[in-house]
N, C-alpha and C positions, 0 to 999 in steps of 0.2 A: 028402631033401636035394636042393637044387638042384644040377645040372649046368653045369659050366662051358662045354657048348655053347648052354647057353639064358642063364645070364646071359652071358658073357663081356664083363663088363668087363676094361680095365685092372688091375694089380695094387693100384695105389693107390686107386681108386675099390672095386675089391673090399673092402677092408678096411674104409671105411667101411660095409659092412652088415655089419661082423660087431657091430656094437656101434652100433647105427642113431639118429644124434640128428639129424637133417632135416628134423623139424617140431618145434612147439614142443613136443610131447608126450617127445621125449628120453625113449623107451623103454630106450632101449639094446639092445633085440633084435637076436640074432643070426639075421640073419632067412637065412641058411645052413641055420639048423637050427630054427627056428619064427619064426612069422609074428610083427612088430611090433603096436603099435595099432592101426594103419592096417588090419591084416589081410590085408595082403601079405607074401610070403617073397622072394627075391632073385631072382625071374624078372619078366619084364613077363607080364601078361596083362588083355587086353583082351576086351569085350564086345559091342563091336561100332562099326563105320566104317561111315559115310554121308553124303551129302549132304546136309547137316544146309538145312531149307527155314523154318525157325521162331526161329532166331536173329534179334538184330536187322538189320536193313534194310542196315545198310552191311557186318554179316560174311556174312549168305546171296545176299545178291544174287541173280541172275539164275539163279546156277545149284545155290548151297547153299556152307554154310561144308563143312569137309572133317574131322568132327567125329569123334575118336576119343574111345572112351568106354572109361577104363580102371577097373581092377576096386579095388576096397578106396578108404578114406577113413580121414585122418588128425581128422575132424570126425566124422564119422558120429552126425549130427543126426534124433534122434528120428522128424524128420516130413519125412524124407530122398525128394525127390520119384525118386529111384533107387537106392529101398531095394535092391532085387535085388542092385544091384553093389556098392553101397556097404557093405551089411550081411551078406551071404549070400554072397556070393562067386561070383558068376554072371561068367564067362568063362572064357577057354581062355589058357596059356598059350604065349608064342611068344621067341624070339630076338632079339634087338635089329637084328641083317640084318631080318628078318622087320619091322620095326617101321619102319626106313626103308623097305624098299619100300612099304609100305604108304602114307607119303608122299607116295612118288612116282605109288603108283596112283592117291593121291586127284588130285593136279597133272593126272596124266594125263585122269582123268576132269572134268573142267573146274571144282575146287573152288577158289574162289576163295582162301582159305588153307587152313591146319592150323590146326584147335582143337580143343587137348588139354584134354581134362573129367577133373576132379580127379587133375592127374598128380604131385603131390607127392611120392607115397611112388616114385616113377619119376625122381625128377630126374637121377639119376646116368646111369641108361638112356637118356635121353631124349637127353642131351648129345649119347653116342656114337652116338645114331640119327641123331640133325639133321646130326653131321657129315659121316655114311656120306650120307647125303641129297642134303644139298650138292654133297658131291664128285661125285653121279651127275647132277647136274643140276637139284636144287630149289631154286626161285625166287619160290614165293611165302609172303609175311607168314607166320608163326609165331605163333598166340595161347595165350596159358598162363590157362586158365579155373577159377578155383580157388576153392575157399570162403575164403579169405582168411587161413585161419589159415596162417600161414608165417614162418617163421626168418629174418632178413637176409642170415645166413652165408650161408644155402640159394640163395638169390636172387641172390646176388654169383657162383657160379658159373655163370648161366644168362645175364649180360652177355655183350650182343654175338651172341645166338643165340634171343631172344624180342623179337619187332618190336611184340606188341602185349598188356596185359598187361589180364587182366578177371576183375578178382578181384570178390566178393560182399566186403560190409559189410555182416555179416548185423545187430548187436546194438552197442551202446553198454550197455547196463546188465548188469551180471558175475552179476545173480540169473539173469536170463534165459539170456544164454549156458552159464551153470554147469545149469540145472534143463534145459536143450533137448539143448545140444550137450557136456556136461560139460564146457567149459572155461572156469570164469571170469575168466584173462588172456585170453582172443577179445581183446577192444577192443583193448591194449596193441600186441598180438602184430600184430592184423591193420596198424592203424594205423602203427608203425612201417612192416610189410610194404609198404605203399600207399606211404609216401613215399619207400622205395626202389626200386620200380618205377617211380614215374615219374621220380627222379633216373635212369633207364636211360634211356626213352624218352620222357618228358615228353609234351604236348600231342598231343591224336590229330593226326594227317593223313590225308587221301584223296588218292584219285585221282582222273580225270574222270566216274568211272562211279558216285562218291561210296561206292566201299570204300575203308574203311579201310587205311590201310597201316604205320601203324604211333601207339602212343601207349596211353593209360591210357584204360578206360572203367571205370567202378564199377560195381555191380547191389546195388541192394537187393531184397529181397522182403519186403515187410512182411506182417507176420504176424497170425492176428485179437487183436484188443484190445489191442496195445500203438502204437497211434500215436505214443503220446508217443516212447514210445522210438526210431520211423521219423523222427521230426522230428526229434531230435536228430543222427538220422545225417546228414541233408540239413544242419544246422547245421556237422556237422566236415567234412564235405566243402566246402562254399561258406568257411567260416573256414580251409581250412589248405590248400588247392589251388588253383592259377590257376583263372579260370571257362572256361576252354577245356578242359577233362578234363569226360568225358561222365559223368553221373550219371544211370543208367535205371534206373526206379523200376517196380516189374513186380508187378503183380497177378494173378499165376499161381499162388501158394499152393492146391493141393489136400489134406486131410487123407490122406495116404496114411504107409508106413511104419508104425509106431508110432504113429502122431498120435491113433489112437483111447482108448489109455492116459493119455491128457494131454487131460481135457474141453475146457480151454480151448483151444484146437488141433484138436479135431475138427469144426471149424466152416468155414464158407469165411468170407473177411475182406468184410464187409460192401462194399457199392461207397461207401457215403455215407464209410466211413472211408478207402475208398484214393484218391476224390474231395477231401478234407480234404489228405492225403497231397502229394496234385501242388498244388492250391491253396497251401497253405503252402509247397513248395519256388519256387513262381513265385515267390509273394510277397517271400520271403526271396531273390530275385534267380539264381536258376538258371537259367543260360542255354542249355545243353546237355544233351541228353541225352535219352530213350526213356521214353513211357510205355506202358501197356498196354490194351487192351479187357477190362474184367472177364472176359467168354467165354474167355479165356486159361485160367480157372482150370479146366481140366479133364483128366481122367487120356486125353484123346486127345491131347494133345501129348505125351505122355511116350513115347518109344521102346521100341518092344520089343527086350529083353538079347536077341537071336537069335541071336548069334555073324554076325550080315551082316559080310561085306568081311575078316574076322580073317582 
């Protein structure tokens, strides 16, 4: 059972993980006394903080995004490019003190913001962290980087304390989300999610050094053989979002995780199709947003779980 020195939240926030509904999965786990879906219990633990150098161009900048990578997923998608943490439970457990400084050490070390990878089943933590943060002097942007799958409720309490919001749209069709990532609400779930995030923050903005400072970017990855299904996504983004919300389109798919279980998925995604990909979103009038160099798709970008920075 978790100790109240490691979680320590509030009383109120405490009781929400005795009966855990904070993603759309609405386990109800008491995650006091076993872990929810996500395969988190009521501590934070993380896997590893870095100068993140491979994000896009306006959150790494000059010196790196300041990228914490926490453990479990509320998704935990077949061909999970961090299967370790996601699936396996690779990290160490720490305090929510522990979790702001951590913050502060990324600030200190010259990271351009916070961005927190898949910190969902954390939201309640995360809160009392940014505020301890604050109060000690953190000053830069907040990014909530998440696979999309996300609760409104959940998102309404993270107003006013996330400046920049980059969630994944991974799927439009519920065979695929349901046969990848078990969830075939994904679309619903994520979509509503996306257009309460940007009712938060609306429209990216920079600075002069052109980071980001606050605003929605989306991420797709498309995956091998369903173009169709990628093109649809570029269609709900361009039809139900201003065209000033960044839309990067990322051909970094590596078969890793499970992917080898799933033929179709054990493949890298053709370039002629991720070429198709950005062709159509131009065409279809996308004005914003990131693409990738095929060369992306390789398990050297992927971070070693080492416990660095925890």
């Amino acid at each position: 059972m978790s100790t109240p020195e490691v979680t320590d939240l509030p009383a109120d926030r405490s009781a929400q993980l005795h009966r855990c509904t904070l993603c759309p999965r609405q386990c109800g786990a008491d995650r006091y006394t076993a872990p929810g879906y996500c395969g988190t219990d009521a501590t934070v633990t993380v896997a590893k903080v870095f100068l993140h150098p491979w994000e896009e161009p306006c959150l790494s900048g000059e010196h790196g995004s300041g990228t914490v990578f926490f453990t479990g997923c509320n998704l935990r998608c077949v061909y999970c490019q961090n299967y370790p943490i996601s699936h396996q439970g690779v990290g160490k457990a720490i305090t929510i003190t522990r979790l702001s400084e951590i913050f502060l050490e990324l600030q200190v070390n010259g990271a351009h913001n916070i961005n927190m990878v898949t910190p969902t089943p954390y939201t309640l933590h995360i809160i009392q962290a940014i505020n301890l943060a604050r109060q000690r002097g953190l000053n830069i942007p907040i990014v909530y980087n998440t696979g999309g799958y996300e609760r409104v409720e959940t998102l309404r309490l993270l107003e006013g304390l996330v400046d920049v919001y980059l969630p994944d749209l991974k799927y439009c069709d519920s065979g695929l989300s349901a046969r990848w990532s078990r969830a075939p609400d994904y679309f619903a779930y994520a979509t509503a999610a996306i257009r309460e995030m940007f009712r938060q923050v609306g429209e990216p903005s920079f600075d002069e050094q052109g980071l980001i400072r606050r605003g929605l970017m989306i991420r797709h990855l498309t995956l091998p053989g369903v173009l169709e299904d990628s093109q649809r996504v570029v269609d709900w983004v361009l039809d139900n979002l201003p065209h000033g919300v960044y839309l990067n389109l990322m051909s970094q798919y590596t078969p890793l995780g499970r992917a080898h279980e799933h033929p179709e998925l054990a493949v890298r995604v053709p370039q002629e199709q991720y070429q198709a990909l950005v062709d159509y979103a131009l065409q279809r009038g996308l004005e914003n947003g990131f693409v990738q160099e095929t060369d992306s798709a390789s398990p050297e970008y992927v971070p070693a779980f080492d416990l660095e920075g925890v």
